[in-house]
VOLODO-160825 format. One line per 2 residues: number of its first residue (from 1); their letters; for each residue x, y, z of C-alpha. Coordinates in nm, 3 decimals. Example, Ala and Ser with C-alpha at 12.3 -4.5 7.8 and 13.67 -1.06 7.14 Angstrom:
REM VOLODO-160825
1> as> 1.230 -0.450 0.780 | 1.367 -0.106 0.714
//
This chain:
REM VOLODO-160825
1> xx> 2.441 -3.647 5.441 | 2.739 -3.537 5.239
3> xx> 2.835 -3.128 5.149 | 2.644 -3.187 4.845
5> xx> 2.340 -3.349 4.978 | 2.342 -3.025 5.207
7> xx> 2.388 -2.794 4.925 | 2.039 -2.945 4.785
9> xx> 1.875 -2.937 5.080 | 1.946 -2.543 5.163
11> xx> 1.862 -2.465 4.776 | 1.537 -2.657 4.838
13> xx> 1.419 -2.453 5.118 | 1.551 -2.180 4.991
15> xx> 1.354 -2.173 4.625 | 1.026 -2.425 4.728
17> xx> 0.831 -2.149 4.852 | 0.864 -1.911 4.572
19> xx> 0.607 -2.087 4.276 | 0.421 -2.184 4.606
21> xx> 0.354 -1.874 4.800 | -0.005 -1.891 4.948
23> xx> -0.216 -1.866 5.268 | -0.206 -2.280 5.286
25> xx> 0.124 -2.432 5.123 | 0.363 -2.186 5.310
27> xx> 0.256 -2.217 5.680 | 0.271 -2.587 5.639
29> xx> 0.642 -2.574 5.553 | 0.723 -2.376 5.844
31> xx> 0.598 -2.642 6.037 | 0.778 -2.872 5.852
33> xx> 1.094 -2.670 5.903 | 1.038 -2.645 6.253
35> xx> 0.917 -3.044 6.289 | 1.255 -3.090 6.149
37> xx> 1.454 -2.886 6.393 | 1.308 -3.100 6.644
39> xx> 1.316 -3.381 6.541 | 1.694 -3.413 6.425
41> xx> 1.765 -3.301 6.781 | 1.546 -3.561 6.976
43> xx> 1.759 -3.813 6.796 | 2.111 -3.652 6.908
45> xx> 1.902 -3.831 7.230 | 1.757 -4.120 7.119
47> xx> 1.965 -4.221 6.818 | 2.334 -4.107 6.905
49> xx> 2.282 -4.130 7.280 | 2.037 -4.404 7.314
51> xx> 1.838 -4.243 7.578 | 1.430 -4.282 7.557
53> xx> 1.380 -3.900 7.685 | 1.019 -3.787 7.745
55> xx> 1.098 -3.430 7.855 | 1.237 -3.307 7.525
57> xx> 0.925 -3.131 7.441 | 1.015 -2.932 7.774
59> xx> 1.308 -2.745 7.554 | 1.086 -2.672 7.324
61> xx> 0.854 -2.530 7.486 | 1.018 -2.310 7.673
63> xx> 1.217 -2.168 7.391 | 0.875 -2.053 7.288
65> xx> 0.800 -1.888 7.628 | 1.153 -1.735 7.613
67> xx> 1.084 -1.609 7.282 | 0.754 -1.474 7.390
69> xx> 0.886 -1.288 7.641 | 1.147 -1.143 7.442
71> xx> 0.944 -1.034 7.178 | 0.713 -0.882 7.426
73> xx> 1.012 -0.691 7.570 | 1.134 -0.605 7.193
75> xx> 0.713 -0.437 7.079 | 0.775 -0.237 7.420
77> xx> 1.105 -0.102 7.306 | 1.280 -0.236 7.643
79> xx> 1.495 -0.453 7.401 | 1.656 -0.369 7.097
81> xx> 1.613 -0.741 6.929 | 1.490 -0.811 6.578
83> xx> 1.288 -1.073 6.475 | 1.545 -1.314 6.322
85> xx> 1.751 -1.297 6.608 | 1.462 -1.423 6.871
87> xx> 1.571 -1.778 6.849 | 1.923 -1.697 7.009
89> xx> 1.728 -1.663 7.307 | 1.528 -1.945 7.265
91> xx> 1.825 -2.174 7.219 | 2.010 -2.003 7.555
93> xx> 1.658 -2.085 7.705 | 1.656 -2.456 7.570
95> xx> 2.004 -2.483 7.687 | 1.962 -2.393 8.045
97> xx> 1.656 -2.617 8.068 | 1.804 -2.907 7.920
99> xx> 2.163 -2.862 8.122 | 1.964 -2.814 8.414
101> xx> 1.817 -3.168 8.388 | 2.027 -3.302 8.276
103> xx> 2.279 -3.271 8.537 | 2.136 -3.525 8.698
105> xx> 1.919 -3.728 8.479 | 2.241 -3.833 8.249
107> xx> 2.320 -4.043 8.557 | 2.069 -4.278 8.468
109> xx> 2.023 -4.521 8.144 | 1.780 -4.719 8.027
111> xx> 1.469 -4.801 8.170 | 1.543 -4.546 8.474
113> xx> 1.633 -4.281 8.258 | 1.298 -4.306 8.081
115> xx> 1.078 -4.312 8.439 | 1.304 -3.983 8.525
117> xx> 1.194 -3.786 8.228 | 0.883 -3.908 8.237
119> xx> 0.886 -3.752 8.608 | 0.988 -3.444 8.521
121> xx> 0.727 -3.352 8.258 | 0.488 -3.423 8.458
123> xx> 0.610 -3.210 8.740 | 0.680 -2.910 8.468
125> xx> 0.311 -2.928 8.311 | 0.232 -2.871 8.706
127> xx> 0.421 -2.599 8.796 | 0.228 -2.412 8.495
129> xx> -0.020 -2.342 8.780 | 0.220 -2.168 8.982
131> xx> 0.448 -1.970 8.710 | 0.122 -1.930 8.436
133> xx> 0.233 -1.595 8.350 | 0.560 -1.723 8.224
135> xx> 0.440 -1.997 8.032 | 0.392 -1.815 7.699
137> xx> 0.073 -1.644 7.532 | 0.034 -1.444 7.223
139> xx> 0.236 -1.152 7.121 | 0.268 -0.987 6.810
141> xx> 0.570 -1.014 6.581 | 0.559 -0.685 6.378
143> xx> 0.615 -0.480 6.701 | 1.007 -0.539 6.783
145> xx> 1.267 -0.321 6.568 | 1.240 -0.381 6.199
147> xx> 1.544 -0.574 5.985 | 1.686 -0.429 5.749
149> xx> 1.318 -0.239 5.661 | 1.137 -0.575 5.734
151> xx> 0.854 -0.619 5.966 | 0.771 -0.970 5.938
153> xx> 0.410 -0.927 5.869 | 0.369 -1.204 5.594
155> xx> 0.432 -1.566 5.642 | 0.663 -1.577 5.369
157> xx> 0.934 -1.345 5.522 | 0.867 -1.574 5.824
159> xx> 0.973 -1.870 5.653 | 1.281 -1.725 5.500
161> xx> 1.364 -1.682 5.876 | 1.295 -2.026 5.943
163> xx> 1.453 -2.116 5.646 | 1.763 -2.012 5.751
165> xx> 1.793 -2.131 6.075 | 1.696 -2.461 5.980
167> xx> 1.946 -2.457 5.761 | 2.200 -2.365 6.055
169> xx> 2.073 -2.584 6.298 | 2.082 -2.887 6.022
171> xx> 2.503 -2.782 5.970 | 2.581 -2.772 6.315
173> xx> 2.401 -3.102 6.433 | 2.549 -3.269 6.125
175> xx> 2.915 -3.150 6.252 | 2.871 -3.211 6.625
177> xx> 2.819 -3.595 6.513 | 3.071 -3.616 6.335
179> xx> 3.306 -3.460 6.622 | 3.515 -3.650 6.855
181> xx> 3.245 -3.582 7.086 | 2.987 -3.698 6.892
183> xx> 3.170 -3.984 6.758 | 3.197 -4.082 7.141
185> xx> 2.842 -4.023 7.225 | 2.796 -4.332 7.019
187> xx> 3.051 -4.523 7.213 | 2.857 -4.444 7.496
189> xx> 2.546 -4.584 7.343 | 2.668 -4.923 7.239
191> xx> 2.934 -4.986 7.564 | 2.970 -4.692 7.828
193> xx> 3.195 -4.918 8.011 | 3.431 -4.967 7.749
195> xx> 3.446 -4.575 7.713 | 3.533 -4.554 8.084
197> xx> 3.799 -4.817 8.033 | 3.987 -4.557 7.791
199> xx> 3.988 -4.243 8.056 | 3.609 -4.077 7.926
201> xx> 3.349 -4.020 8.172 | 3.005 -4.159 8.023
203> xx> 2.851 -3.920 8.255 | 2.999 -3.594 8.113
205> xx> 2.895 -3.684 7.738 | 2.577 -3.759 7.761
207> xx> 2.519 -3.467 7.979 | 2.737 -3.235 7.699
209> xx> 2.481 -3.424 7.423 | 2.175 -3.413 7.628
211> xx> 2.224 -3.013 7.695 | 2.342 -2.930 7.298
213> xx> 2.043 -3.099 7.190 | 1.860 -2.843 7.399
215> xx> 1.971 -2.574 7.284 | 1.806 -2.687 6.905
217> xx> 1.500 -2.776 7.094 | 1.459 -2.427 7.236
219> xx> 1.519 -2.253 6.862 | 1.248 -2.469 6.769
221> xx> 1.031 -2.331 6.989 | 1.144 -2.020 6.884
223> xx> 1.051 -1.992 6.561 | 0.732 -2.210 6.624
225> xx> 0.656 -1.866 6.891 | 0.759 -1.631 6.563
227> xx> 0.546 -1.883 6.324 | 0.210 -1.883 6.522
229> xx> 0.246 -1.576 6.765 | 0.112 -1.765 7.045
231> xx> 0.245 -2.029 7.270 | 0.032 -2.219 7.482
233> xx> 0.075 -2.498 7.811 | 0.020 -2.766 7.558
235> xx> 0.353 -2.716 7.377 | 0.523 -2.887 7.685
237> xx> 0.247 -3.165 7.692 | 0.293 -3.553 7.668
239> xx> 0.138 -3.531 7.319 | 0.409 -3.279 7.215
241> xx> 0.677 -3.554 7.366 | 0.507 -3.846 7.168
243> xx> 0.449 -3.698 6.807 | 0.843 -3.601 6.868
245> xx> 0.901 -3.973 6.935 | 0.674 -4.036 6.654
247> xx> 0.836 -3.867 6.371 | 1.202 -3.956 6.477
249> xx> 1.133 -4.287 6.512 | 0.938 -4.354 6.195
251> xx> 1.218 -4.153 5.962 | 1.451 -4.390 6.142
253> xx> 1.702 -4.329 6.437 | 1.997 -4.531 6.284
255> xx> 2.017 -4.211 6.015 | 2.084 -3.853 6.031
257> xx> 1.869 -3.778 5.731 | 1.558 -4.056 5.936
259> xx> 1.393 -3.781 6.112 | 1.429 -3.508 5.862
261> xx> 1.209 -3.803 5.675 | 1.002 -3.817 5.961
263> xx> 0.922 -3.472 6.019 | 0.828 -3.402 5.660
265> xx> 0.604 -3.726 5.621 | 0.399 -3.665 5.999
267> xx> 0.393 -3.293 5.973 | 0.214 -3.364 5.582
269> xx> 0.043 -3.631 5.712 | -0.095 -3.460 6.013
271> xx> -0.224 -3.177 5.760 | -0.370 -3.356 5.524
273> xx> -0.529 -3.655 5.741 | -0.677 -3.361 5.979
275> xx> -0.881 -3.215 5.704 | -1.047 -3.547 5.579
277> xx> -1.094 -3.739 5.906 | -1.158 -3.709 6.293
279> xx> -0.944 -4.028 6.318 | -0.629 -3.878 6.204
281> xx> -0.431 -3.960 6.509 | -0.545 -4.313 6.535
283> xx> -0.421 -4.328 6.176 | -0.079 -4.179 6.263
285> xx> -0.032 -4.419 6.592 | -0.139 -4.742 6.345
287> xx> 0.157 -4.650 6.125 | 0.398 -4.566 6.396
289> xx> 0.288 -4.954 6.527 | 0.320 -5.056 6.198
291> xx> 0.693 -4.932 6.169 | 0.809 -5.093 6.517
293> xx> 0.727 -5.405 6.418 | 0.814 -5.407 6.042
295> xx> 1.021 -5.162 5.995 | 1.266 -5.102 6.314
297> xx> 1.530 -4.914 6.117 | 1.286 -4.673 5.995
299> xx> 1.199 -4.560 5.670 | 1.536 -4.427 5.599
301> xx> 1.675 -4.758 5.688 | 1.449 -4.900 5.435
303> xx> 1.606 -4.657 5.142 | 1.919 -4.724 5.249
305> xx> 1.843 -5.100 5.199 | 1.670 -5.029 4.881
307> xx> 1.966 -4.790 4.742 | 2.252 -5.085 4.808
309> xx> 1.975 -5.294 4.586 | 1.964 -5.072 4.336
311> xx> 2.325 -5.000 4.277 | 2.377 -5.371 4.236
313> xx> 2.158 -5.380 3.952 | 1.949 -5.690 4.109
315> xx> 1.593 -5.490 4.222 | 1.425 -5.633 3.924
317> xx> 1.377 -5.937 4.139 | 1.147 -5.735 4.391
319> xx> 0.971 -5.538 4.109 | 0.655 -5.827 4.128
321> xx> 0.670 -5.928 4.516 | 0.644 -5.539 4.621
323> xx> 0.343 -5.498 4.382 | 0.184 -5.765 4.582
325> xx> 0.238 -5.592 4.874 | 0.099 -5.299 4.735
327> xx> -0.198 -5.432 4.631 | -0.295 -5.636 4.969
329> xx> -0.201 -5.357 5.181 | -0.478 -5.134 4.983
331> xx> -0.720 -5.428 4.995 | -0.646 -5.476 5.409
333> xx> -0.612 -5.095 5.453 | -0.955 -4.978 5.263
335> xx> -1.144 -5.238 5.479 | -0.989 -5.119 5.794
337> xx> -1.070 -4.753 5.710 | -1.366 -4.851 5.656
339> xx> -1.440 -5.006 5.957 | -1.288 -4.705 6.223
341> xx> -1.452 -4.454 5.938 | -1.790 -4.612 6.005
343> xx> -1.767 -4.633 6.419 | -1.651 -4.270 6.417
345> xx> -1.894 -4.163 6.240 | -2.176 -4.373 6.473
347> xx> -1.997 -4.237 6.771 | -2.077 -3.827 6.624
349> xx> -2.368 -3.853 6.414 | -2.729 -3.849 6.507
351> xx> -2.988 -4.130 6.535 | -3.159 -4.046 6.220
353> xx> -2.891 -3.972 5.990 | -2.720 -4.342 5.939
355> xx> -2.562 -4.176 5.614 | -2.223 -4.094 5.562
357> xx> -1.997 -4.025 5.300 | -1.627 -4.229 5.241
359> xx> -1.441 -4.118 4.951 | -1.690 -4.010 4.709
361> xx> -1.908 -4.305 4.813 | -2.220 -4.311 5.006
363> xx> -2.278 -4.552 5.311 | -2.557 -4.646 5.511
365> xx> -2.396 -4.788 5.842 | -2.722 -4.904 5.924
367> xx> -2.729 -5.185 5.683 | -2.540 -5.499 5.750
369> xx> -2.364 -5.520 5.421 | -2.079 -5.266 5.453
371> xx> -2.020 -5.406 5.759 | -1.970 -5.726 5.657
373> xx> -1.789 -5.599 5.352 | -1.529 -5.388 5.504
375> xx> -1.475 -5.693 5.769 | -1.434 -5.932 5.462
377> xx> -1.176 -5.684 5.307 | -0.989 -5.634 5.674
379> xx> -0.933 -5.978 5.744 | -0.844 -6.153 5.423
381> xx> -0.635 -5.824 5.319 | -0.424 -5.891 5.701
383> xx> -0.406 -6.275 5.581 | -0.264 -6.188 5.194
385> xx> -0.072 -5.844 5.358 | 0.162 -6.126 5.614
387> xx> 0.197 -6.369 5.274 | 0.293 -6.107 5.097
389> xx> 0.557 -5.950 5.323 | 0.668 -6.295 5.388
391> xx> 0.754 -6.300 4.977 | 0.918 -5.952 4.997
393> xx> 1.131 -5.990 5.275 | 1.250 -6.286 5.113
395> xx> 1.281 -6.153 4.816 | 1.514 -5.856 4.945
397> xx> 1.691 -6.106 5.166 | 1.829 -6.284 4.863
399> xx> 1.963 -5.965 4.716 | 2.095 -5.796 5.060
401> xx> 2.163 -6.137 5.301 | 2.392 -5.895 5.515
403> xx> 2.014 -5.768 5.649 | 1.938 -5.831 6.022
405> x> 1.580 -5.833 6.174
//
């Protein structure tokens, strides 16, 4: 992302809200803001380190208990803190948690390093029992001194703070990679010994990586405490750790601007799917399949694919096999959907009601027929969908032969 890619982006956060401003659109862009956050920092990790972390979500949480307590302490009047200033703490918290850990899980790589983390979740989400009263609970964000006249009783003057900080924590992760530092945390990545050959210790960068990423983590979970006034065990859960895995991955970890993609599309996805189906996360775990195996630079590695294309004038070629593509993975998809549509709904509904409703349409899942139709559509849509991927990828190859998978 270049200064004026950046100056779009902060004008876009900055002005989106205002023809938008209502009880739905604007809480969802908080979460976006603060899916972003989070995700841009689990891939200082994955993408810049290479490190498969599970305990990421551990930062983030508790820079919403931090910020919990802090705002508990501010209502009380024991500390003279304002609202926009909450996640400072948070990222101090996220900080100390993730330099904590890291001291000695940055010894490890790979495979090892993964197991660790993995570890250490699990031994976090257990201590809840023992330090409960730390880990978070609701508090009330109109209590603690006012800013500037501002109590922060409205969502919108929420997201402004938000706003703002995302905007921050977006400049300063986009600087630290491009720092000597970061610049070597991707030396590390590809050969740590060759790094160690030239006088660097691979040891202290990842740990100097592994604990800045922490501290973005933690505001995260700040403004996620300020957002929803209430922070619960399940912030530091293994789901939390996989849907950050989930969105970084699937915006693509090769990119800094991949899991600012990632978090917008999930967080939407998750808010939109949730109100139509039960399914949702199924859904969202098919896709992030789908993008391992077809799509392993993510789909910001796919623009950037598409963009090179484009600027050489020769995507008219793909114009006809992508609409192929289109249209088989529709036919394939609807008859999937409705297959899993049709066993959820067996699994909830009762004996006599064999009734349900799929997009406008009614269907009786008692009758053979849309069984065998939607199985019809499945399989001969997954037969045309691999023909017709075949085509494109051949297609694009022809324009873009430098492409690797």
């Amino acid at each position: 992302m270049n200064y004026r890619s950046f100056a779009l982006f902060a004008a876009l956060l900055l002005i989106l809200p205002l023809p938008f401003d209502s009880i739905v659109v604007v809480p969802v862009m908080i979460q976006v803001c603060i899916a972003l956050i989070l995700a841009l920092s689990y891939n200082m990790v994955l993408g810049q380190t290479g490190l498969l972390s599970f305990v990421h979500a551990v930062y983030f949480g508790f820079g919403g208990f931090a910020a919990v307590q802090i705002l508990r302490l501010a209502g009380n009047g024991e500390l003279p803190v304002s609202v926009p200033f909450v996640p400072l703490f948070s990222g101090l918290t996220g900080l100390i948690m993730a330099a904590t850990l890291a001291s000695f899980t940055a010894r490890r790589t790979g495979m090892a390093f993964a197991m660790i983390t993995l570890c250490l979740v699990e031994l976090v989400i257990a201590s809840s029992t023992v330090f409960g009263r730390f880990y978070g609970g609701s508090v009330d964000r109109t209590l603690p001194p006012a800013f500037f006249g501002q109590t922060f009783v409205s969502d919108l003057s929420v997201y402004y703070v938000t706003a703002i900080w995302t905007i921050l924590s977006v400049v300063a992760m986009a600087w630290y990679s491009h720092t000597p530092l970061g610049q070597l945390t991707k030396a590390v990545r590809d050969n740590a010994e060759r790094v160690e050959f030239i006088s660097f210790n691979p040891w202290v960068i990842r740990f100097t990586t592994l604990s800045v990423s922490g501290i973005f983590a933690g505001i995260a979970g700040g403004l996620f405490a300020l957002a929803y006034e209430f922070v619960g065990g399940e912030t530091i859960s293994f789901a939390t750790s996989g849907n950050i895995i989930i969105m970084t991955y699937i915006g693509g970890i090769g990119h800094f601007a991949g899991p600012v993609v990632g978090a917008v599309l999930i967080t939407l996805l998750q808010t939109l799917l949730s109100n139509y189906t039960q399914i949702w996360g199924l859904y969202l775990g098919l896709l992030f399949m789908a993008t391992v195996l077809f799509l392993p630079n993510g789909i910001a590695g796919l623009i950037a694919r598409h963009y090179s294309a484009v600027r050489s004038g020769k995507s008219g070629g793909l114009v006809r096999p992508y609409l192929f593509l289109l249209a088989t993975s529709v036919w394939s998809g609807g008859g999937l959907i409705g297959l899993l549509e049709m066993i959820s709904y067996l699994n909830e509904a009762a004996a006599d009601e064999p009734v349900m409703s799929l997009a406008g349409f009614q269907i009786d899942t008692s009758s053979v027929l849309p069984w065998a139709a939607f199985t019809f559509l499945t399989l001969t849509g997954i037969w045309l969908t691999r023909a017709a991927w075949k085509q494109s990828r051949q297609s694009l190859l022809a324009i873009s032969p430098s492409e690797h998978h």
